[in-house]
Backbone as CSV, one residue per row, in Angstrom:
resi,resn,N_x,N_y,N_z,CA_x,CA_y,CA_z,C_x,C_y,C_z
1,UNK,8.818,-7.842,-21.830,8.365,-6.451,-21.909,7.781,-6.026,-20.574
2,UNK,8.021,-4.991,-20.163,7.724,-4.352,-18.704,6.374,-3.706,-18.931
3,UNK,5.372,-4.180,-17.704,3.821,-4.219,-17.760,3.777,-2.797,-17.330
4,UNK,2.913,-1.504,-18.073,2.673,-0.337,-17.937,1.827,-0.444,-16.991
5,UNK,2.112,0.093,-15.621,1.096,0.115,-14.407,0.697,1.752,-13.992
6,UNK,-0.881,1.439,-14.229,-1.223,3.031,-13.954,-1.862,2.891,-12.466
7,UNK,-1.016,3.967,-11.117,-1.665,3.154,-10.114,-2.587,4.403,-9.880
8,UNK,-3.543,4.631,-8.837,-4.529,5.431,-8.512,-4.936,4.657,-7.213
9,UNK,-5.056,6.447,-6.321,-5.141,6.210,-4.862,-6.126,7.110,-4.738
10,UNK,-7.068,6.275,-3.589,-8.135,6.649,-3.145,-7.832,7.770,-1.887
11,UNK,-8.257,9.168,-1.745,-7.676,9.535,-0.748,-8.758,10.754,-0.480
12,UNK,-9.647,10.109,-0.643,-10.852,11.269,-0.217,-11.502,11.370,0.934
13,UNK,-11.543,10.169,1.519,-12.548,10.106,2.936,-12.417,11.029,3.547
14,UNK,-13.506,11.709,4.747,-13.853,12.290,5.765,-12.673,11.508,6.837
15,UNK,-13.053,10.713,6.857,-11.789,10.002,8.446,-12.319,10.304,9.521
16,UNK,-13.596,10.328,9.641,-14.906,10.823,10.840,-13.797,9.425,11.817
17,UNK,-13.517,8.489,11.598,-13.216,7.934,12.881,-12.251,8.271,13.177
18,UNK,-11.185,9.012,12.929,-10.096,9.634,13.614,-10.176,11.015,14.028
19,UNK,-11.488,11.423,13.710,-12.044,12.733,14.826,-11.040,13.098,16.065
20,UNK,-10.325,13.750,16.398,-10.518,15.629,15.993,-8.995,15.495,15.352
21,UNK,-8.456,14.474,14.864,-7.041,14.768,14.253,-7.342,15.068,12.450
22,UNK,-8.701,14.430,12.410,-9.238,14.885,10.348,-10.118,16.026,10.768
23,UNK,-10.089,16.783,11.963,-10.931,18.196,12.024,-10.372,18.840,10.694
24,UNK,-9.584,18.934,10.485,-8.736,19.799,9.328,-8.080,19.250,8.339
25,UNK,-8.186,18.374,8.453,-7.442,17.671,6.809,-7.928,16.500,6.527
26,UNK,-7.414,15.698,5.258,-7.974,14.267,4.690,-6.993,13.330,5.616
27,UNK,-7.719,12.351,6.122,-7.439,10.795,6.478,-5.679,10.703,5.867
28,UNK,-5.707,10.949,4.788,-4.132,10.529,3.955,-3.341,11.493,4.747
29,UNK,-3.881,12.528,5.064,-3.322,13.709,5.192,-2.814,13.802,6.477
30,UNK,-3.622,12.931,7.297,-2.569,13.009,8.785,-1.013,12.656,9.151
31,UNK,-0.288,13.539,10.251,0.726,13.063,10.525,1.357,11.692,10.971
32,UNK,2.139,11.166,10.299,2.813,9.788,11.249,4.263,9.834,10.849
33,UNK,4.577,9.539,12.307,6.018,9.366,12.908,6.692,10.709,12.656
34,UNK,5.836,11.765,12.786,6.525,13.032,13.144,6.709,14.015,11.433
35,UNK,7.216,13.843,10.713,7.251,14.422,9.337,6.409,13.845,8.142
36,UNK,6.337,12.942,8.416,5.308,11.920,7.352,3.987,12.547,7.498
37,UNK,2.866,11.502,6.118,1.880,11.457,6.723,1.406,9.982,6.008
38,UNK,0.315,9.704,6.468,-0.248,8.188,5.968,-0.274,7.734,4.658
39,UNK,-0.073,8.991,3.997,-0.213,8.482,2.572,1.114,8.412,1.948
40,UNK,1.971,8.743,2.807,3.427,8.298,2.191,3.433,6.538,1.921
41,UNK,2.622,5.924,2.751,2.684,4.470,3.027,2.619,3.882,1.625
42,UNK,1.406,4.329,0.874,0.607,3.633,-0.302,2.025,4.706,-1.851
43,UNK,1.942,5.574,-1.307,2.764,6.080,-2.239,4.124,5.709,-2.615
44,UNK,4.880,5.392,-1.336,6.593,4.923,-1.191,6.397,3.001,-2.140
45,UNK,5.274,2.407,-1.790,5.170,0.989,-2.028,4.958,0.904,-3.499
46,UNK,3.856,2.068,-4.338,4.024,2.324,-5.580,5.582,2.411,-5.963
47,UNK,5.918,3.742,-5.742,7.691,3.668,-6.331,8.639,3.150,-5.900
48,UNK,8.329,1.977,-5.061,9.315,0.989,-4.913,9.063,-0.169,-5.353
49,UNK,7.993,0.062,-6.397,7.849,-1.357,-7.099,7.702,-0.723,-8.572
50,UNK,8.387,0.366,-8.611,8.458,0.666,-9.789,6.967,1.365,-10.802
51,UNK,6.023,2.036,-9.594,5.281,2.309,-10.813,5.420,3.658,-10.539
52,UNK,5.502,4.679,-11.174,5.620,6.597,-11.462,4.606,7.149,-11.926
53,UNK,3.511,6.095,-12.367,2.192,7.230,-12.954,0.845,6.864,-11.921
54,UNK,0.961,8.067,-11.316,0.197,7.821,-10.303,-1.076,9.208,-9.822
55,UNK,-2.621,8.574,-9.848,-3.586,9.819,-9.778,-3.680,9.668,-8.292
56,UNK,-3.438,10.798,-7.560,-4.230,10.978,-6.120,-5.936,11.707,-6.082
57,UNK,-6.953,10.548,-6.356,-8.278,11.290,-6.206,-8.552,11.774,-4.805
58,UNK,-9.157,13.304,-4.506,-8.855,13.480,-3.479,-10.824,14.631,-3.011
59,UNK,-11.196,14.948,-2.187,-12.125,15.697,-2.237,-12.482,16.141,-1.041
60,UNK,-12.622,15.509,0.561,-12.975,16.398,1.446,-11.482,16.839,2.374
61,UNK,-11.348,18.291,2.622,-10.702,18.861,3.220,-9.064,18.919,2.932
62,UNK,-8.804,18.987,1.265,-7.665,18.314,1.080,-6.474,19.499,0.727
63,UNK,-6.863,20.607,1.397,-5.681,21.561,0.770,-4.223,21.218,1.643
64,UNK,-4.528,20.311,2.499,-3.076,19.767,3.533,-2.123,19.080,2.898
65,UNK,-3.688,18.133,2.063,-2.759,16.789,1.746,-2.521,17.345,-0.043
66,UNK,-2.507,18.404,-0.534,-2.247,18.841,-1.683,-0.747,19.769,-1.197
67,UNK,-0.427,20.036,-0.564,0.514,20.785,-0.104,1.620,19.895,0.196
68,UNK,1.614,19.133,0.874,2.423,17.730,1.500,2.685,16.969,0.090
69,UNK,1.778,16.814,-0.803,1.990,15.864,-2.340,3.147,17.267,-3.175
70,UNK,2.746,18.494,-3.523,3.365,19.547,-3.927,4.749,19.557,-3.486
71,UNK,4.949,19.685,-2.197,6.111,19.741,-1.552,7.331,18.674,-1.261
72,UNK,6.336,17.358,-1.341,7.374,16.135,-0.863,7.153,15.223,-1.886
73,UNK,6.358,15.217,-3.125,6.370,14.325,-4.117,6.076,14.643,-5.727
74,UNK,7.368,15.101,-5.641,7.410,15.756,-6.947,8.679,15.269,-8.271
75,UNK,8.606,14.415,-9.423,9.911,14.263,-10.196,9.924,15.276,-10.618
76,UNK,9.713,15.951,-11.210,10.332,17.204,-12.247,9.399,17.004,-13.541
77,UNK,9.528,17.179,-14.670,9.212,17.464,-15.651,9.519,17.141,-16.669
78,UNK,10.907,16.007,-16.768,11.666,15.546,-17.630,10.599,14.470,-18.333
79,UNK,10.579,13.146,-17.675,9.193,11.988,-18.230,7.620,12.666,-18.079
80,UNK,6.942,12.321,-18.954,5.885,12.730,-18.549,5.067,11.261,-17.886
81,UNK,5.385,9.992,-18.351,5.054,8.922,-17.403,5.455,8.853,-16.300
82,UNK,6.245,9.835,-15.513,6.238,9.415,-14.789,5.828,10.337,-13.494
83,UNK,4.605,10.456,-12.857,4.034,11.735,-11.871,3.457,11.576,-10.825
84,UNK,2.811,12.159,-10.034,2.272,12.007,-9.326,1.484,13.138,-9.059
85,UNK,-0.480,12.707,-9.427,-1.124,14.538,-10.274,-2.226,14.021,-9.370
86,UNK,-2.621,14.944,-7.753,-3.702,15.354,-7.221,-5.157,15.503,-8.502
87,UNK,-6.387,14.954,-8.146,-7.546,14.860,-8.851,-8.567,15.695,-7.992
88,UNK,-8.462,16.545,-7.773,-9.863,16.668,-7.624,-11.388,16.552,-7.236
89,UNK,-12.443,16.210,-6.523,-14.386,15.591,-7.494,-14.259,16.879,-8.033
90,UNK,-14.780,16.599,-9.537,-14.982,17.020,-10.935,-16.584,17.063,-11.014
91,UNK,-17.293,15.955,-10.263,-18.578,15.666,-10.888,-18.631,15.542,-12.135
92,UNK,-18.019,14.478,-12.126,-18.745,13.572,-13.912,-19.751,12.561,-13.725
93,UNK,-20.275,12.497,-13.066,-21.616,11.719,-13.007,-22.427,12.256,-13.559
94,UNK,-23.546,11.131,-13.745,-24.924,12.179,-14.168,-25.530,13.069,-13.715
95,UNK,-25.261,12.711,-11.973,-26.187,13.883,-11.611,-25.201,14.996,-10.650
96,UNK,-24.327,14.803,-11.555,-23.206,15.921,-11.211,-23.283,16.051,-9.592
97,UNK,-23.166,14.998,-8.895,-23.017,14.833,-7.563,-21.664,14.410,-6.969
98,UNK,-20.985,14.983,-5.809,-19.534,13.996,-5.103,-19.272,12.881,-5.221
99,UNK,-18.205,12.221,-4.848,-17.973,11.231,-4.965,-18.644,10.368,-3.873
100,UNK,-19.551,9.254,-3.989,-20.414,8.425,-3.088,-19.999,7.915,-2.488
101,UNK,-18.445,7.393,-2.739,-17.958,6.288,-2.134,-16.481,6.105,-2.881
102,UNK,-16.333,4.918,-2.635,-14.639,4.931,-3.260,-14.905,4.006,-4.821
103,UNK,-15.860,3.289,-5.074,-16.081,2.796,-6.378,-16.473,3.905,-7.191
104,UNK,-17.343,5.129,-6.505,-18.399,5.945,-7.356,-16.850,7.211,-7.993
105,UNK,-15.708,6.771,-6.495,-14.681,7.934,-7.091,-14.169,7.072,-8.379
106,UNK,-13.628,5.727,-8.771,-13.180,5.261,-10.047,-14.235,5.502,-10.760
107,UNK,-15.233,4.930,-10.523,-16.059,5.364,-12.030,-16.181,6.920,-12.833
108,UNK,-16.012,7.719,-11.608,-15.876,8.921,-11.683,-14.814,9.651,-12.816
109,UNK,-14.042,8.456,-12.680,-12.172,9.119,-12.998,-12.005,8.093,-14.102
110,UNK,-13.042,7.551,-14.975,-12.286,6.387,-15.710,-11.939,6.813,-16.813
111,UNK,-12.102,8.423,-17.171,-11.713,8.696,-18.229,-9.808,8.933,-18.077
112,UNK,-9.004,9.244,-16.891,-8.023,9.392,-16.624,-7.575,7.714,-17.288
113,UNK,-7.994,6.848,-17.082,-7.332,5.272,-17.182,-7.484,4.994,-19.007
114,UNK,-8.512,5.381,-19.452,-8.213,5.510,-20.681,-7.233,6.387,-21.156
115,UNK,-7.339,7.465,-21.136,-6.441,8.170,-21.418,-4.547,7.683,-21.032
116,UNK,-4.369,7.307,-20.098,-3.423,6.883,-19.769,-2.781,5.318,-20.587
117,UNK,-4.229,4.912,-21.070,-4.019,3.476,-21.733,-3.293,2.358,-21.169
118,UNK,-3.177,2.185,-19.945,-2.390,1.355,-19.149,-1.964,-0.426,-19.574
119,UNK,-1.596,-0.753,-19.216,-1.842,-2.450,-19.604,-2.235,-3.005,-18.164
120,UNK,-1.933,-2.136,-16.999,-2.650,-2.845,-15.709,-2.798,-1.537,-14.894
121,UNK,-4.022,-1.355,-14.331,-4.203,-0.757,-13.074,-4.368,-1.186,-11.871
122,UNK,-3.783,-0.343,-11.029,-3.580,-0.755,-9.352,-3.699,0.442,-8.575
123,UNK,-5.217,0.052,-7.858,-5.845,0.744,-6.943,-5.871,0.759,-5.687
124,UNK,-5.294,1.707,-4.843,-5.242,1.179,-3.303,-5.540,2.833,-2.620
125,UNK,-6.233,2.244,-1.550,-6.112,3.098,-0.484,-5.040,4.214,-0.071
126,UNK,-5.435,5.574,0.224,-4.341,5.880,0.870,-4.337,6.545,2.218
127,UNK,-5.149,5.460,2.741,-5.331,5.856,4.226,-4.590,4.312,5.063
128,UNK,-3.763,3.175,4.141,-3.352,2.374,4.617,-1.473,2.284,5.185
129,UNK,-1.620,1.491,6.301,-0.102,1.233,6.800,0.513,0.121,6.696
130,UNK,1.227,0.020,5.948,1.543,-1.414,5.479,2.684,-1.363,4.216
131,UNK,3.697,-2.033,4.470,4.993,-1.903,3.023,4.200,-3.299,2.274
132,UNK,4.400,-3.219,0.949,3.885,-3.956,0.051,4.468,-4.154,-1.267
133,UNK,5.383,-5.517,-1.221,6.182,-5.257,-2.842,4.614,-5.703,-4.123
134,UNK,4.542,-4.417,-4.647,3.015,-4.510,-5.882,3.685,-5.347,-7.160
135,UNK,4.932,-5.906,-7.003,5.436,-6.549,-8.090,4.843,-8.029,-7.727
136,UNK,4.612,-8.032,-6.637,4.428,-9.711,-6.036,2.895,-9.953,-6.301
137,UNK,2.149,-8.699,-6.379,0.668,-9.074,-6.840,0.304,-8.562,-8.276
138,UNK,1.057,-8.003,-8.701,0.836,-8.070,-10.063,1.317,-9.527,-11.085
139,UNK,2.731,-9.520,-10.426,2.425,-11.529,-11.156,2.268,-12.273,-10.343
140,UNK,1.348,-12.275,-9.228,0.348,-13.262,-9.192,-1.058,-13.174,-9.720
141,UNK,-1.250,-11.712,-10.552,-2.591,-11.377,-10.924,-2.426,-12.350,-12.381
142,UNK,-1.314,-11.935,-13.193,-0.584,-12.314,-14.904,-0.486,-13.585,-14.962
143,UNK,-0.220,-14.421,-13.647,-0.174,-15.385,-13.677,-1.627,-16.489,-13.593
144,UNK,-2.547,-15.916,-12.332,-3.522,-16.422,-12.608,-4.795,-16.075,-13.729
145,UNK,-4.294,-15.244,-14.804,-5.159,-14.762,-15.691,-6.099,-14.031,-15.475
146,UNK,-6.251,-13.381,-14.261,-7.712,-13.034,-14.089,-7.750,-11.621,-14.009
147,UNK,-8.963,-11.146,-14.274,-9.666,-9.925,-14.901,-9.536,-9.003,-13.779
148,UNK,-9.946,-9.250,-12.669,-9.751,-8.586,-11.538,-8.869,-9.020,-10.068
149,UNK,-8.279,-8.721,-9.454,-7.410,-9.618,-8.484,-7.569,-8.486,-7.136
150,UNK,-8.056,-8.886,-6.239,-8.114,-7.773,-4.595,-7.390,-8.982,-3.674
151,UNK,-6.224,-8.031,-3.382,-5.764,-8.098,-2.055,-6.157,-8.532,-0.733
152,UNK,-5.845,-9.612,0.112,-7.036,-9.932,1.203,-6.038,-10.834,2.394
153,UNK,-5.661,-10.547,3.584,-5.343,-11.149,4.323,-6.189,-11.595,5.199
154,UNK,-5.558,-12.999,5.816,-6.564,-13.941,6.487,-6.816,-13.055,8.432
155,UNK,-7.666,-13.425,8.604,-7.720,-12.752,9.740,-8.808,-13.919,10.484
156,UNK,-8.927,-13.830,11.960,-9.889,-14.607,12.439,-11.193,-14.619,12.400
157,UNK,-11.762,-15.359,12.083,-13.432,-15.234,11.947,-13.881,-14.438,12.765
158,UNK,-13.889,-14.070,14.364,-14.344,-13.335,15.348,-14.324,-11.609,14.959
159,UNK,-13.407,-11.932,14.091,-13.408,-9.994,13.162,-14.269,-10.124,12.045
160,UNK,-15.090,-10.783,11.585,-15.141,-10.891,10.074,-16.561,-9.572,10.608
161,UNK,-17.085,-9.432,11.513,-18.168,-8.319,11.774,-17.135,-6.837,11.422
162,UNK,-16.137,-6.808,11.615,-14.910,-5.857,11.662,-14.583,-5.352,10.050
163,UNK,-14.675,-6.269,8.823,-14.013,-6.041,7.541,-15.254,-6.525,6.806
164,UNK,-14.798,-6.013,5.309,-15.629,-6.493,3.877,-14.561,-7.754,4.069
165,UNK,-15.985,-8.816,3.606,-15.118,-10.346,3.472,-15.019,-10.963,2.273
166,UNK,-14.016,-11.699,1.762,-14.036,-12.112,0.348,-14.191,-13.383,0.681
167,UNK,-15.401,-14.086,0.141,-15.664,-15.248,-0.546,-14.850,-15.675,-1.121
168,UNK,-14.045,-17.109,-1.244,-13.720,-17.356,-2.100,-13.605,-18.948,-2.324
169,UNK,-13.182,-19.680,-3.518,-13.404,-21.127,-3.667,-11.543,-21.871,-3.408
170,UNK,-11.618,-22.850,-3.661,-10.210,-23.434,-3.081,-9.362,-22.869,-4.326
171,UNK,-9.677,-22.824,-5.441,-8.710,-22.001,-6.119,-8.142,-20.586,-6.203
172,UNK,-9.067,-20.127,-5.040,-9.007,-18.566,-5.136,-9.583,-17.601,-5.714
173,UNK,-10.518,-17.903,-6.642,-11.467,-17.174,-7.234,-12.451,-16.911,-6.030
174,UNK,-13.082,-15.380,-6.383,-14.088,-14.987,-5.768,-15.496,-15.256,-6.312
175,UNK,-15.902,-15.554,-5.114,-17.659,-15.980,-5.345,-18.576,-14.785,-4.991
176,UNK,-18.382,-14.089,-3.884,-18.886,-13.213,-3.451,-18.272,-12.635,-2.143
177,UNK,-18.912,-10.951,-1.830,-18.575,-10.388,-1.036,-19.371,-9.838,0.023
178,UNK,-18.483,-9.909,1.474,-19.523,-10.095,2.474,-19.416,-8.695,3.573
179,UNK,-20.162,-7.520,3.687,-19.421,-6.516,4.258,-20.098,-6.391,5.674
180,UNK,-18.600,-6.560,6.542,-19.312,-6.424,7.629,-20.522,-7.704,8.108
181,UNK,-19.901,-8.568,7.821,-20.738,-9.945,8.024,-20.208,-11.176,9.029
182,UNK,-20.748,-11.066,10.678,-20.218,-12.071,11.749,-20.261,-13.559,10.864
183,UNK,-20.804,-13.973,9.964,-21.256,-15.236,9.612,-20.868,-15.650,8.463
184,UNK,-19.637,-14.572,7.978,-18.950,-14.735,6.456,-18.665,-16.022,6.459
185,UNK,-18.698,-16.636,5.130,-17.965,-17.803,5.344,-16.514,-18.001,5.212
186,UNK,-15.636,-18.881,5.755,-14.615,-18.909,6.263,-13.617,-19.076,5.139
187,UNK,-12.159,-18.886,5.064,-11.154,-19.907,3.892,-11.536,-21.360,3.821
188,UNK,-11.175,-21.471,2.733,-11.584,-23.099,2.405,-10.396,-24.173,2.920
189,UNK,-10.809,-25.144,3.541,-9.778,-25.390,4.049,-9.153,-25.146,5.806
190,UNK,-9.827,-23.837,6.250,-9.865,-23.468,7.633,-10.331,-23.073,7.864
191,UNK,-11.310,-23.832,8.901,-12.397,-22.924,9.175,-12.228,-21.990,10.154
192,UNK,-10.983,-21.488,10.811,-11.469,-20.434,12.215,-10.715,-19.150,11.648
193,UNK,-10.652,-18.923,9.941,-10.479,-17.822,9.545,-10.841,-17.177,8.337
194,UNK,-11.021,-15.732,8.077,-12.100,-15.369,6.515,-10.853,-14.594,6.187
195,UNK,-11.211,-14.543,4.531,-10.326,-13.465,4.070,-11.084,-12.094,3.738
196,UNK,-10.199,-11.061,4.711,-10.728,-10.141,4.686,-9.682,-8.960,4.033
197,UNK,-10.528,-8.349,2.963,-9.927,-7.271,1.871,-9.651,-6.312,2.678
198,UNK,-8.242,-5.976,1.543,-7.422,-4.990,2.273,-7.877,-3.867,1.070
199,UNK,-8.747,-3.960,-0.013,-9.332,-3.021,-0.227,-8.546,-2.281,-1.692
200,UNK,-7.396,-3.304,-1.566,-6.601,-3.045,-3.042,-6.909,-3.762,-4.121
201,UNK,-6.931,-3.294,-5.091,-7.155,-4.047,-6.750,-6.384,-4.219,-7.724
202,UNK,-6.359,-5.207,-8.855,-5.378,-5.011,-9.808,-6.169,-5.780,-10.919
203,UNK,-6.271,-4.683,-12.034,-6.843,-5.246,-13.222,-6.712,-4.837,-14.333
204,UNK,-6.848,-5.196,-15.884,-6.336,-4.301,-16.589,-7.599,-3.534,-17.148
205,UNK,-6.729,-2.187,-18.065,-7.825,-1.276,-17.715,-9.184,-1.602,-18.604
206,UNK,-9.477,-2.638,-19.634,-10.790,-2.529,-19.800,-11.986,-3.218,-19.134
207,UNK,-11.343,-4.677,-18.339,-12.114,-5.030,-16.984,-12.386,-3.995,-16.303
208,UNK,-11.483,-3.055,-15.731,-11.375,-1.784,-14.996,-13.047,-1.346,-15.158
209,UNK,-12.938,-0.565,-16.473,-13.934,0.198,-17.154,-14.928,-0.601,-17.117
210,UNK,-15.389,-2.245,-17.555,-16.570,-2.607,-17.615,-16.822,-3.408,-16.157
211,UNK,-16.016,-3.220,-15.378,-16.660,-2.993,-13.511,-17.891,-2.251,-13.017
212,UNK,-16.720,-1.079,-13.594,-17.674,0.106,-12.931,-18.754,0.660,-13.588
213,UNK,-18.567,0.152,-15.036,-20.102,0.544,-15.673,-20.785,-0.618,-15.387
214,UNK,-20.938,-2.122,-15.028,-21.919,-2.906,-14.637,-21.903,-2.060,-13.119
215,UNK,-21.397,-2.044,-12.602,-21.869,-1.201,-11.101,-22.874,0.054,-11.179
216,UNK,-22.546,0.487,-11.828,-23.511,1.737,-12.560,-25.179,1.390,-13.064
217,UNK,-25.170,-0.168,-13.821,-26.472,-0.123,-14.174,-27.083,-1.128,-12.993
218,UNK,-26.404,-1.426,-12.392,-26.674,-2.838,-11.936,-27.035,-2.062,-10.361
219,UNK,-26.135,-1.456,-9.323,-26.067,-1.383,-7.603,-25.713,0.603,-8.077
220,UNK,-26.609,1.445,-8.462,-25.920,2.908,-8.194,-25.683,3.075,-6.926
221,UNK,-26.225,2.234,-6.081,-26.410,2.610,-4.712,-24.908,2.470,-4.396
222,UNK,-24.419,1.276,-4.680,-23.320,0.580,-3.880,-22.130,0.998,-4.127
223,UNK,-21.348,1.516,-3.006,-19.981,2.115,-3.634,-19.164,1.490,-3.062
224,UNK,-18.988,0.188,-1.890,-17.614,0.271,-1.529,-17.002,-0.486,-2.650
225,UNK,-15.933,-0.363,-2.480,-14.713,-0.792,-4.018,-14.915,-2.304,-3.949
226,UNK,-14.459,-3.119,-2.854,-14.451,-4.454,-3.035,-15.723,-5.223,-3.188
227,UNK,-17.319,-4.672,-3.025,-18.369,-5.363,-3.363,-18.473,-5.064,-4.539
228,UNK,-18.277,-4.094,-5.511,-18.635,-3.948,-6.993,-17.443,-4.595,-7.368
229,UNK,-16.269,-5.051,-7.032,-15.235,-5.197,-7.916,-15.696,-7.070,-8.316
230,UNK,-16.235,-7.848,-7.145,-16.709,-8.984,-6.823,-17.556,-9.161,-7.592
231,UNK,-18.838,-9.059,-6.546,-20.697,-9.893,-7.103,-21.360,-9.142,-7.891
232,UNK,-20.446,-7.782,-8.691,-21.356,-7.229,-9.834,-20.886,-7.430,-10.999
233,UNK,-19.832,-8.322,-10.833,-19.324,-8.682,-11.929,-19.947,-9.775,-13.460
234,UNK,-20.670,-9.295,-14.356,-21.483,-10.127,-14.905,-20.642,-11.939,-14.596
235,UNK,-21.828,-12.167,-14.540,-21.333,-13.855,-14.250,-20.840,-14.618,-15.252
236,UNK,-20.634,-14.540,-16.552,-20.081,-14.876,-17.340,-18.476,-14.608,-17.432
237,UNK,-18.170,-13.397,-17.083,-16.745,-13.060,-16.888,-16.700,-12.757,-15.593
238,UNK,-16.883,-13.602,-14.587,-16.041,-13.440,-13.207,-14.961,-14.291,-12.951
239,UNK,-13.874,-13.927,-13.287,-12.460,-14.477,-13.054,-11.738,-13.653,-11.955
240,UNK,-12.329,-13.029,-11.296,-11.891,-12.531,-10.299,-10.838,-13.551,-9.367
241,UNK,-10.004,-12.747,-8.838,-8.703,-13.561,-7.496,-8.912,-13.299,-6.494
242,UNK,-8.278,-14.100,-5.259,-7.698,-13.289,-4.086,-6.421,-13.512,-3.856
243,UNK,-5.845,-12.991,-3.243,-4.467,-13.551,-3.361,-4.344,-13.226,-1.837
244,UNK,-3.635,-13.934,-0.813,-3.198,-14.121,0.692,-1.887,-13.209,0.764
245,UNK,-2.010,-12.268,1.987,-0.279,-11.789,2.499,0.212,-13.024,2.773
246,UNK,-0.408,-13.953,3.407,0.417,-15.048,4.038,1.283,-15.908,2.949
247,UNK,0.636,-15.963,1.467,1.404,-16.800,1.053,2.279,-15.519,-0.317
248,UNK,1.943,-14.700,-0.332,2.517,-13.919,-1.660,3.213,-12.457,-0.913
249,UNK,2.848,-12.126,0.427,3.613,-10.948,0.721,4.187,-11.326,2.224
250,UNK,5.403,-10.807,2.815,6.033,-10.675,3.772,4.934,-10.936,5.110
251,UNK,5.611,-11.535,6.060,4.068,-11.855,7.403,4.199,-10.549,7.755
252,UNK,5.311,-9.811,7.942,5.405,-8.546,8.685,5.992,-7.396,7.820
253,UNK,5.323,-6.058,8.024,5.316,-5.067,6.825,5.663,-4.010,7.350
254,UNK,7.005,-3.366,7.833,7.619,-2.208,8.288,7.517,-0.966,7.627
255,UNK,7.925,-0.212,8.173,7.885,1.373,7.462,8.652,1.136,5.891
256,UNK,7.981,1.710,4.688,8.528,1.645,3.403,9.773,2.261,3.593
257,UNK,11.302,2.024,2.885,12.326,2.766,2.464,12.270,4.360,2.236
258,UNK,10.962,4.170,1.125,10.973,5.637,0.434,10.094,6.331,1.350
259,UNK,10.409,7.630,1.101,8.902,8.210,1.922,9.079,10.321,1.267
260,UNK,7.979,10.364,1.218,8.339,11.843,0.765,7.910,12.998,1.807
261,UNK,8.972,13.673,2.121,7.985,14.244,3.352,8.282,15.814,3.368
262,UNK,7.779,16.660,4.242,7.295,18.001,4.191,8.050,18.771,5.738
């Protein structure tokens, strides 16, 4: 039976570090390679691994990147599983405030994942460049049983000040998460490199849901995605993964096939 994947892309940031090209639009929303824009990347890798139900949460400066989704990524009307539907901040929080961060935008939106009733969700960035078959980390998620699974390529320790770092033990489970930490500790097994998250997730949706509500009572403060998805995880159910590009995805990741453009 074919696993119902509800994916959802983060695509709200400011993009303050790509100043003066996000003067006017969202991070996703910038141009690349001339007709594109960045968020074709995360979008083309969804429907080439077969998933069609897809939320773009979206909130500062995004009437570009709502125009570009309108215009270049659209099925029709025939399935209703299968779409691709711009979100909004709604303010469903309590204190009816923006989105804080990129965890505070899922918790924000978890009524969309119920509603959708998924059997797995897959969360990624869409400010990333990179082709990615999501079939290759979804059964390695099914396979290792676990509740939550983030994405993480190895990189050299001398960056680990550079990325959020994933902890993890020789089986691959996560212990904890290290953001922005020269002194992360290393892969097991080698020491002159950490695994550092690429900031994607895969879980099904009622882990999903009881993430982000232990994040809620536990860190309101804390929003980036990969520290709540980790060390707020009650300790009784942390079955959390990591899974390596090096050993489950391609060493080198070219422009996606698909791309929808404007």
């Amino acid at each position: 039976m074919r696993v119902r994947v509800l994916g959802i892309v983060l695509a709200g940031g400011k993009g303050t570090r790509l100043y003066p090209l996000t003067k006017e639009r969202a991070k996703p929303a910038v141009p690349f390679g001339g007709k594109y824009r960045i968020i074709d990347f995360v979008l083309s890798n969804f429907i080439n691994s077969g998933i069609y139900s897809i939320y773009v949460l979206t909130q500062f400066r995004s009437q570009s990147l709502l125009q570009h989704l309108s215009e270049g990524w659209q099925f029709g009307t025939l399935l209703k599983s299968q779409f691709i539907i711009p979100v909004p901040a709604q303010m469903r929080s309590p204190g009816e405030t923006w989105y804080q961060g990129t965890a505070d935008a899922i918790y924000q939106n978890m009524n969309l994942v119920e509603q959708a009733d998924p059997d797995a969700v897959a969360i990624f960035g869409g400010d990333h460049i990179y082709r990615m078959n999501l079939n290759n980390m979804l059964d390695f998620h099914l396979d290792k049983g676990a509740e939550v699974t983030v994405a993480a390529i190895p990189v050299h320790k001398r960056h680990a000040s550079e990325f959020g770092v994933i902890e993890a033990n020789e089986d691959g489970r996560i212990l904890a998460f290290h953001e922005k930490n020269p002194t992360a500790p290393t892969i097991p097994g080698d020491d002159t490199r950490v695994y550092a998250s690429m900031g994607t997730t895969s879980s099904p949706p009622a882990a999903c849901c009881a993430c982000w509500q232990t994040m809620r009572r536990r860190k309101p403060a804390a929003t980036i995605l990969g520290a709540i998805s980790c060390p707020s995880w009650p300790a009784k159910r942390r079955s959390t993964r990591t899974i390596s590009r090096t050993t489950a995805f391609p060493a080198n990741l070219p422009i996606p096939s698909h791309t929808g453009a404007t």
